[in-house]
C-alpha positions, 0 to 999 in steps of 0.5 A: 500500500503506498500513500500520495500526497496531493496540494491544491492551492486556493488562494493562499491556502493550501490544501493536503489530500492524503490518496491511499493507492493500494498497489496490487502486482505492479510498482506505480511508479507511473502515478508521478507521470502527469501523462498517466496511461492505463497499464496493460497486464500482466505487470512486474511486482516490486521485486521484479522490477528490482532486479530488472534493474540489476540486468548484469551479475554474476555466477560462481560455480565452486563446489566438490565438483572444482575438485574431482574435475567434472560438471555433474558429482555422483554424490559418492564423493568424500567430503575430504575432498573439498580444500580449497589452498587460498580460497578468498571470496574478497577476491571474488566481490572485488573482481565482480564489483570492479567488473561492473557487475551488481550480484553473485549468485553461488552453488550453494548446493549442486547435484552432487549435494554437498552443502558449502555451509554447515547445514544442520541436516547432513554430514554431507558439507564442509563441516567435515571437510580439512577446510579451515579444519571444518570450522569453515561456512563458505556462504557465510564468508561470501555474504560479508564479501558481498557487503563489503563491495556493495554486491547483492548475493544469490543463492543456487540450491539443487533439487536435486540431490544424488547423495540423500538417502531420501531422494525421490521419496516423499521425505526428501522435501522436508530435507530439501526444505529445511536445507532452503530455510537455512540459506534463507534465514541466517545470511542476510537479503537473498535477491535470487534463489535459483533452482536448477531444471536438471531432476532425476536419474543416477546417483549414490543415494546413500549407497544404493547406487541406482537410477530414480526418477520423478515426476517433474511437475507434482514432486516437489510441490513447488507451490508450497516450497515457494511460500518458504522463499515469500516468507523468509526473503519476501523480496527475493526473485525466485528462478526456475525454467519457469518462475514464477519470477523469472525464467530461463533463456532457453540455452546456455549459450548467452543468447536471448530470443530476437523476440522476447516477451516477459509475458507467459502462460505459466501453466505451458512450461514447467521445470525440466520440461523437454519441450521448452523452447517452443516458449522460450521466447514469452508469448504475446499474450501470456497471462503471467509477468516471468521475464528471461535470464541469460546464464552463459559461462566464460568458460566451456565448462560451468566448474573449473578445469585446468585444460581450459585456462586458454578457452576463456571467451574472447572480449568480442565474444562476450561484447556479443553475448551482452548485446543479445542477453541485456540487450533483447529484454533479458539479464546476463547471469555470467558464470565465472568457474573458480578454481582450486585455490578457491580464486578466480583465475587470472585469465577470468579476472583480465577478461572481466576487466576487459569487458568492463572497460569496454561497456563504462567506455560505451554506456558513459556518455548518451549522445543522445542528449545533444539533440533536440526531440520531436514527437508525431504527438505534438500535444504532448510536448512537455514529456519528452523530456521522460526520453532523454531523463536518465530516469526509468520513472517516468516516460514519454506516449503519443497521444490517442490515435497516433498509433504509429507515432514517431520519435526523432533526435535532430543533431545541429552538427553530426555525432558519430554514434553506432549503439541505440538504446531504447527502453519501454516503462515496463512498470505498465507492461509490455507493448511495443510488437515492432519497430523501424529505426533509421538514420539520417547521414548526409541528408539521406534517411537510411533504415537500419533495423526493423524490429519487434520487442523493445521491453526493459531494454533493446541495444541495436548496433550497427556500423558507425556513421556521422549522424545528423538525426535518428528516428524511431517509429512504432509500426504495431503495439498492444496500446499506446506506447510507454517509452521510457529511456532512449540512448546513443553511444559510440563502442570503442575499437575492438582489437 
C-alpha cells in the first residue's frame, strides 16, 4: 500500500489530500507521470522490477565438483575432498564489483549435494571437510564479501540431490526444505534463489547406487516450497525454467530470443520440461509477468578445469553475448568457474576487466542528449523530456490515435554514434510488437533495423556513421506506447 500526497492551492491556502493507492502486482511508479496511461497486464511486482534493474551479475560455480574435475558429482564423493589452498571470496566481490557487475549468485548446493555451509541436516558439507579444519561456512564468508563491495548475493540450491538417502521419496522435501530455510534465514537479503531444471536419474543415494526418477511437475510441490522463499526473503526473485519470477533463456549459450516477451502462460512450461523452447521466447499474450535470464559461462565448462585456462571467451565474444542477453529484454547471469585455490583465475579476472572497460567506455556518455526531440504527438510536448531523463520513472506516449507515432533526435552538427538504446516503462507492461529505426547521414534517411520487442531494454548496433538525426517509429503495439529511456553511444575499437 503506498500513500500520495496531493496540494491544491486556493488562494493562499493550501490544501493536503492524503490518496491511499493500494498497489496490487505492479510498482506505480507511473502515478508521478502527469501523462498517466492505463497499464496493460500482466505487470512486474516490486521485486521484479528490482532486479530488472540489476540486468548484469554474476555466477560462481565452486563446489566438490572444482575438485574431482567434472560438471555433474555422483554424490559418492568424500567430503575430504573439498580444500580449497587460498580460497578468498574478497577476491571474488572485488573482481565482480570492479567488473561492473551488481550480484553473485553461488552453488550453494549442486547435484552432487554437498552443502558449502554447515547445514544442520547432513554430514554431507564442509563441516567435515580439512577446510579451515571444518570450522569453515563458505556462504557465510561470501555474504560479508558481498557487503563489503556493495554486491547483492544469490543463492543456487539443487533439487536435486544424488547423495540423500531420501531422494525421490516423499521425505526428501522436508530435507530439501529445511536445507532452503537455512540459506534463507541466517545470511542476510537473498535477491535470487535459483533452482536448477536438471531432476532425476543416477546417483549414490546413500549407497544404493541406482537410477530414480520423478515426476517433474507434482514432486516437489513447488507451490508450497515457494511460500518458504515469500516468507523468509519476501523480496527475493525466485528462478526456475519457469518462475514464477523469472525464467530461463532457453540455452546456455548467452543468447536471448530476437523476440522476447516477459509475458507467459505459466501453466505451458514447467521445470525440466523437454519441450521448452517452443516458449522460450514469452508469448504475446501470456497471462503471467516471468521475464528471461541469460546464464552463459566464460568458460566451456560451468566448474573449473585446468585444460581450459586458454578457452576463456574472447572480449568480442562476450561484447556479443551482452548485446543479445541485456540487450533483447533479458539479464546476463555470467558464470565465472573458480578454481582450486578457491580464486578466480587470472585469465577470468583480465577478461572481466576487459569487458568492463569496454561497456563504462560505451554506456558513459548518451549522445543522445545533444539533440533536440520531436514527437508525431505534438500535444504532448512537455514529456519528452521522460526520453532523454536518465530516469526509468517516468516516460514519454503519443497521444490517442497516433498509433504509429514517431520519435526523432535532430543533431545541429553530426555525432558519430553506432549503439541505440531504447527502453519501454515496463512498470505498465509490455507493448511495443515492432519497430523501424533509421538514420539520417548526409541528408539521406537510411533504415537500419526493423524490429519487434523493445521491453526493459533493446541495444541495436550497427556500423558507425556521422549522424545528423535518428528516428524511431512504432509500426504495431498492444496500446499506446510507454517509452521510457532512449540512448546513443559510440563502442570503442575492438582489437
Amino acid at each position: 500500500m503506498n500513500t500520495l500526497i496531493v496540494k491544491f492551492k486556493i488562494a493562499k491556502t493550501t490544501i493536503k489530500i492524503f490518496l491511499i493507492v493500494f498497489a496490487s502486482q505492479s510498482v506505480l511508479s507511473c502515478v508521478y507521470n502527469k501523462n498517466i496511461i492505463p497499464p496493460i497486464n500482466p505487470v512486474p511486482t516490486k521485486r521484479q522490477l528490482d532486479w530488472q534493474q540489476m540486468e548484469y551479475y554474476a555466477f560462481i560455480h565452486f563446489n566438490m565438483n572444482t575438485f574431482t574435475n567434472k560438471e555433474w558429482g555422483y554424490g559418492d564423493e568424500s567430503p575430504s575432498t573439498f580444500n580449497p589452498s587460498e580460497l578468498d571470496t574478497d577476491q571474488w566481490a572485488k573482481i565482480i564489483h570492479e567488473s561492473g557487475m551488481k550480484g553473485i549468485i553461488i552453488t550453494a548446493k549442486h547435484h552432487d549435494g554437498f552443502s558449502l555451509w554447515p547445514s544442520l541436516y547432513t554430514e554431507h558439507s564442509v563441516k567435515n571437510s580439512p577446510w579451515k579444519n571444518g570450522k569453515g561456512d563458505l556462504i557465510r564468508d561470501l555474504m560479508k564479501s558481498c557487503k563489503k563491495y556493495n554486491l547483492k548475493l544469490g543463492v543456487y540450491l539443487s533439487p536435486w540431490d544424488r547423495n540423500h538417502p531420501d531422494y525421490g521419496k516423499p521425505e526428501y522435501l522436508n530435507y530439501f526444505r529445511n536445507q532452503l530455510s537455512e540459506l534463507l534465514s541466517n545470511y542476510g537479503e537473498i535477491f535470487e534463489v535459483w533452482f536448477d531444471g536438471a531432476n532425476g536419474g543416477d546417483g549414490y543415494y546413500g549407497g544404493t547406487n541406482e537410477i530414480r526418477h520423478v515426476d517433474k511437475k507434482v514432486y516437489y510441490q513447488w507451490e508450497d516450497t515457494y511460500k518458504i522463499v515469500r516468507n523468509l526473503q519476501p523480496n527475493a526473485v525466485i528462478f526456475s525454467d519457469s518462475g514464477p519470477d523469472i525464467r530461463w533463456v532457453g540455452n546456455e549459450k548467452g543468447y536471448a530470443n530476437e523476440t522476447s516477451w516477459s509475458n507467459l502462460y505459466r501453466d505451458s512450461v514447467y521445470t525440466g520440461m523437454l519441450d521448452y523452447n517452443r516458449f522460450s521466447a514469452g508469448q504475446e499474450f501470456g497471462t503471467h509477468w516471468i521475464p528471461t535470464e541469460t546464464d552463459v559461462s566464460i568458460r566451456p565448462g560451468w566448474y573449473y578445469h585446468s585444460d581450459q585456462d586458454s578457452k576463456v571467451k574472447s572480449l568480442d565474444k562476450l561484447v556479443d553475448i551482452y548485446f543479445n542477453s541485456v540487450g533483447l529484454n533479458s539479464a546476463l547471469l555470467l558464470n565465472i568457474p573458480v578454481d582450486k585455490r578457491g580464486l578466480i583465475h587470472e585469465n577470468d579476472s583480465l577478461r572481466l576487466s576487459e569487458l568492463a572497460k569496454f561497456l563504462k567506455s560505451t554506456f558513459s556518455k548518451n549522445l543522445a542528449l545533444k539533440g533536440k526531440i520531436s514527437t508525431s504527438s505534438n500535444n504532448v510536448k512537455n514529456y519528452k523530456k521522460h526520453i532523454n531523463d536518465n530516469d526509468t520513472n517516468t516516460y514519454w506516449s503519443s497521444e490517442n490515435g497516433d498509433d504509429k507515432c514517431k520519435i526523432e533526435i535532430n543533431f545541429n552538427k553530426p555525432i558519430n554514434a553506432n549503439v541505440l538504446k531504447i527502453s519501454e516503462h515496463i512498470a505498465l507492461g509490455q507493448r511495443i510488437k515492432s519497430f523501424h529505426f533509421e538514420i539520417k547521414s548526409e541528408n539521406q534517411w537510411k533504415s537500419i533495423k526493423t524490429g519487434t520487442t523493445i521491453g526493459n531494454k533493446r541495444l541495436i548496433r550497427f556500423t558507425s556513421n556521422d549522424i545528423d538525426a535518428i528516428r524511431i517509429t512504432i509500426l504495431e503495439t498492444k496500446g499506446k506506447p510507454a517509452i521510457s529511456e532512449i540512448g546513443l553511444y559510440k563502442t570503442p575499437t575492438l582489437n
